[in-house]
VMD Tcl script that draws the C-alpha trace (Angstrom):
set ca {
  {-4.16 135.40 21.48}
  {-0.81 135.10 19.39}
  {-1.57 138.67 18.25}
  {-1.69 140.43 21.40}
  {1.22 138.63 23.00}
  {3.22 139.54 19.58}
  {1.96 143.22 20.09}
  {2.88 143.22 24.13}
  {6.40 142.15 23.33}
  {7.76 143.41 20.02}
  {9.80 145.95 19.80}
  {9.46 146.39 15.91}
  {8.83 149.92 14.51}
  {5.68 150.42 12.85}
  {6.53 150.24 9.39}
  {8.04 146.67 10.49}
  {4.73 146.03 12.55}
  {3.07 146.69 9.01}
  {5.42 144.63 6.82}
  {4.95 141.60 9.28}
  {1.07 141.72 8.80}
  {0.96 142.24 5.65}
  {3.47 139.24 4.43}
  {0.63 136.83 3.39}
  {-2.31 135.39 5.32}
  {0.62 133.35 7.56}
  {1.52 136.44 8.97}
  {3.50 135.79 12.12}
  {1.94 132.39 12.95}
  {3.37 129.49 14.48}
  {3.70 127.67 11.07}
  {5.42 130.63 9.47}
  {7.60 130.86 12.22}
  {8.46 127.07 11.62}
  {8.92 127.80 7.70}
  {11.26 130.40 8.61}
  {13.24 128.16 11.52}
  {13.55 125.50 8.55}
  {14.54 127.91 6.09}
  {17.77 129.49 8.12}
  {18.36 126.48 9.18}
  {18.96 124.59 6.35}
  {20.83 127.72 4.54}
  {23.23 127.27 7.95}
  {23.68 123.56 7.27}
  {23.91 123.68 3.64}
  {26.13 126.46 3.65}
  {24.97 129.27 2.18}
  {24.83 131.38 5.52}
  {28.72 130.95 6.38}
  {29.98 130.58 9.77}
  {30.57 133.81 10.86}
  {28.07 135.20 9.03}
  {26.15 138.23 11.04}
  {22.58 137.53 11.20}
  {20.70 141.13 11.67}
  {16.97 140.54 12.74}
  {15.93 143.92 10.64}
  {17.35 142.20 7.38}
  {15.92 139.43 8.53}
  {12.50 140.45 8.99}
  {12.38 142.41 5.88}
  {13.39 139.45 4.27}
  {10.96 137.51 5.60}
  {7.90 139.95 5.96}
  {7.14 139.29 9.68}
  {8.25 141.04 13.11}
  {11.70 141.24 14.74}
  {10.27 139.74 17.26}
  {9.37 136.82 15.36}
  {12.70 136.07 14.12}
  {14.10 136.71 17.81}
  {12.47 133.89 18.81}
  {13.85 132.16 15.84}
  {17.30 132.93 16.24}
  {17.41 131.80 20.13}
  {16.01 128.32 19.07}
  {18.62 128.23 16.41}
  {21.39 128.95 19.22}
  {19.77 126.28 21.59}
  {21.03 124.08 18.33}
  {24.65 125.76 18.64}
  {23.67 126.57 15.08}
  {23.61 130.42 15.73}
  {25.52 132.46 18.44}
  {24.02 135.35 20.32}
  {26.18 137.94 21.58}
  {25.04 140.91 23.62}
  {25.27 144.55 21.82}
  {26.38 142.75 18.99}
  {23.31 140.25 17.92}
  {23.03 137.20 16.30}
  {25.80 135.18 14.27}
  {26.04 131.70 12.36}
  {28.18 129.27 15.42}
  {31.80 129.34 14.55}
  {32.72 125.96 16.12}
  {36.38 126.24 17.98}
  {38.52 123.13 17.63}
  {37.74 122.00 21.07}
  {33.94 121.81 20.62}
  {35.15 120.28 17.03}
  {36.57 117.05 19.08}
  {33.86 117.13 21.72}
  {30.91 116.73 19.16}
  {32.74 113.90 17.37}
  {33.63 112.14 20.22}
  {30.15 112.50 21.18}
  {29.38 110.82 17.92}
  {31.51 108.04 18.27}
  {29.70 107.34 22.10}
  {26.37 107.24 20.20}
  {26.60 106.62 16.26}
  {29.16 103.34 16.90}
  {26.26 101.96 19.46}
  {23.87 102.49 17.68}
  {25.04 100.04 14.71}
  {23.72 96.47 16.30}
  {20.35 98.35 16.30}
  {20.61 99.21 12.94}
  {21.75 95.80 11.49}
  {19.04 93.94 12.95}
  {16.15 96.21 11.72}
  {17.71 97.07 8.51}
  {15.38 96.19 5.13}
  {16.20 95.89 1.28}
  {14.55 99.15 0.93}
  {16.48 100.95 3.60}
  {19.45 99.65 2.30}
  {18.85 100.89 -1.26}
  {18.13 104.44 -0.18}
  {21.21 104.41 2.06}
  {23.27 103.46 -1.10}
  {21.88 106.07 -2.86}
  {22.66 108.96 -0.62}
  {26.00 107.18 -0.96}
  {26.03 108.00 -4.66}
  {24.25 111.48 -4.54}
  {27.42 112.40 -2.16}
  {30.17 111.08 -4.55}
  {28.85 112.53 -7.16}
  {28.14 115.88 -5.89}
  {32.04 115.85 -4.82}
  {33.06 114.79 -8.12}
  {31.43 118.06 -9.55}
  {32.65 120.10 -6.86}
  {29.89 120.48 -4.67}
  {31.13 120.15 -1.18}
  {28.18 122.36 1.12}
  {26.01 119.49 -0.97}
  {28.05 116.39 -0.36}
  {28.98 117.51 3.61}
  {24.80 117.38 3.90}
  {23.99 114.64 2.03}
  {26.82 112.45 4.46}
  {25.08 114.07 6.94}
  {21.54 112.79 5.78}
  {23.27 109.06 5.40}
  {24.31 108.96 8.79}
  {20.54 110.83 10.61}
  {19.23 108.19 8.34}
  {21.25 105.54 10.22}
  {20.39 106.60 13.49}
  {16.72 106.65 12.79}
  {16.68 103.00 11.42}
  {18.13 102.23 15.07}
  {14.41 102.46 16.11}
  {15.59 104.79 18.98}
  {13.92 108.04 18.55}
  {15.42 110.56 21.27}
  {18.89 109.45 20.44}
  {18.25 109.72 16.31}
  {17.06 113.16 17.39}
  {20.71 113.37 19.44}
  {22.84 112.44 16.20}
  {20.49 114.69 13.83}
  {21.79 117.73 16.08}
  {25.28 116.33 16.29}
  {25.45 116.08 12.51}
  {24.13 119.79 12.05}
  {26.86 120.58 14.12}
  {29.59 118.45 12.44}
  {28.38 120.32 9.17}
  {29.33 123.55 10.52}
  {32.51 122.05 11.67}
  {33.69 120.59 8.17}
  {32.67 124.13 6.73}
  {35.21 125.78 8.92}
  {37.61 123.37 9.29}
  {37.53 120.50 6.65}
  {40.06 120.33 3.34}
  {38.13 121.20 -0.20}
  {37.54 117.83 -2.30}
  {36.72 115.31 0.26}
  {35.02 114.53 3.17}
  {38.03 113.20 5.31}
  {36.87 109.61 4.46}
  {37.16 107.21 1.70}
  {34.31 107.99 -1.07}
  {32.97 104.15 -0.52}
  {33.14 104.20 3.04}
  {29.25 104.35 3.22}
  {29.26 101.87 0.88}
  {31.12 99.15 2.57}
  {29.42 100.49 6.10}
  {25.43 99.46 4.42}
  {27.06 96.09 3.20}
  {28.30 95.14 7.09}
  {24.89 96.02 8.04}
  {23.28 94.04 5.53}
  {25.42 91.08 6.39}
  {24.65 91.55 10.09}
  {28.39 91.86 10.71}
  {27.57 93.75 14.07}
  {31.07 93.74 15.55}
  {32.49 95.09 12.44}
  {30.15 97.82 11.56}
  {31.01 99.35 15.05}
  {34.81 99.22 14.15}
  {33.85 100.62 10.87}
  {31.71 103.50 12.34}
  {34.70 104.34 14.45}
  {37.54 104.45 12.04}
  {35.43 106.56 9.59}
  {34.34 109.23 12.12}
  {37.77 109.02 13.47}
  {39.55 109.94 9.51}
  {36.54 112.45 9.13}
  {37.94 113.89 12.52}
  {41.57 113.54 11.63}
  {41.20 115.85 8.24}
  {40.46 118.66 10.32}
  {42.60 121.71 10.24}
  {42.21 124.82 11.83}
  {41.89 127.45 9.67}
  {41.44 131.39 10.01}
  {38.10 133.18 8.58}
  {36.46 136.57 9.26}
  {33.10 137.56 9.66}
  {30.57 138.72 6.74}
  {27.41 140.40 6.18}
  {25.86 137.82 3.82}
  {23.28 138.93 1.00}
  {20.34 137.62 2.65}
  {17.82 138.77 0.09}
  {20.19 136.59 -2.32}
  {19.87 133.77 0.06}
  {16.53 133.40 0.55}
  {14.77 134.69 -3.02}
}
mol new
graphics top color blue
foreach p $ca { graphics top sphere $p radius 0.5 }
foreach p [lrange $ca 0 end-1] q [lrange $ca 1 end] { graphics top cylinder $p $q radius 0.2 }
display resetview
């Protein structure tokens, strides 16, 4: 069924048609398709696809082995994230966030995050505390050897991780897409070295939540997203054709 719908709709040539059936027994399956998604996805977050960056579905697919069509569909679920813009005659891009959607996303993380604190204090356990500490300490350290794509993703792992202790499923979901977002928004706009927050801040945000210092942890939670907002500055890039076989190898 998958076949003939793929062979109705895509507009691939036939040496594409070929490539796509012939990249492994996956093919252009569902859970290939969902390999891919992940894949881009976490090359947009982490970094290595810049924002900006010119996503061709041709390079795609022949980076991937399956149809343009395939990685159409892809691309528009990416942009439903605001991870990927499309733009007619011109195709698909990695988001380039403006300033204003820069202040919108964080002060829809301060609506939601900041709430969502009493929730996590009251179901936190030792355990959850101890892996919270150490995404804490995975981030320092991978700013202290210069790794900033790594330490912008691993605060943004500490703080999805909050969310989801919170116990509240469609609004962890919320702050996992907000926190994409945010990543793309440091990338552009956030200073080399830091984060726009003090390196312990997670640390002394886990020990309010351990204490059950409810009150606190939501003044916390809004002073640090407001400093992380605060070391924004707008800055001036161009668009590039990344090396995608590079990326993806």
């Amino acid at each position: 069924m998958a076949k003939s719908a793929n062979a109705a709709s895509d507009t691939s040539t036939p040496a594409e048609a070929k490539r796509g059936r012939g990249a492994g027994k996956a093919g252009d399956g569902a859970e290939r398709h969902e390999t891919i998604y992940q894949q881009i996805r976490e090359a947009i977050v982490e970094h290595r696809l810049k924002p900006g960056a010119r996503l061709r579905e041709d390079a795609l697919a022949e980076v991937f082995g399956v149809s343009r069509t395939g990685i159409r569909k892809i691309l528009q679920r990416l942009a439903l994230e605001h991870l990927v813009t499309l733009t007619p005659r011109r195709g698909a891009s990695v988001s380039r966030p403006t300033i204003e959607e820069a202040r919108d996303v964080f002060a829809a993380r301060q609506l939601v995050e900041c709430q969502l604190m009493p929730w996590v204090a009251r179901r936190l356990k030792p355990a959850d505390a101890k892996a919270l500490r150490q995404l804490a300490v995975d981030e320092r350290q991978a700013l202290r050897a210069g790794q900033q794509s790594r330490a912008i993703q691993l605060s943004a792992q500490f703080h999805q991780r909050l969310a989801e202790l919170s116990g509240n499923t469609p609004l962890a979901e919320f702050v996992a897409r907000l926190c994409s977002r945010s990543s793309l928004i440091l990338a552009v706009y956030g200073a080399s070295g830091h984060l726009g927050c003090e390196s312990h801040d997670h640390d002394e945000l886990v020990m309010l939540l351990e204490t059950g210092k409810e009150e606190r942890a939501i003044a916390f939670m809004q002073r640090h997203l407001k400093a992380i907002e605060a070391s924004l500055s707008i800055e001036e890039s161009t668009d590039e054709a990344p090396d995608l076989n590079a990326i993806f190898a």
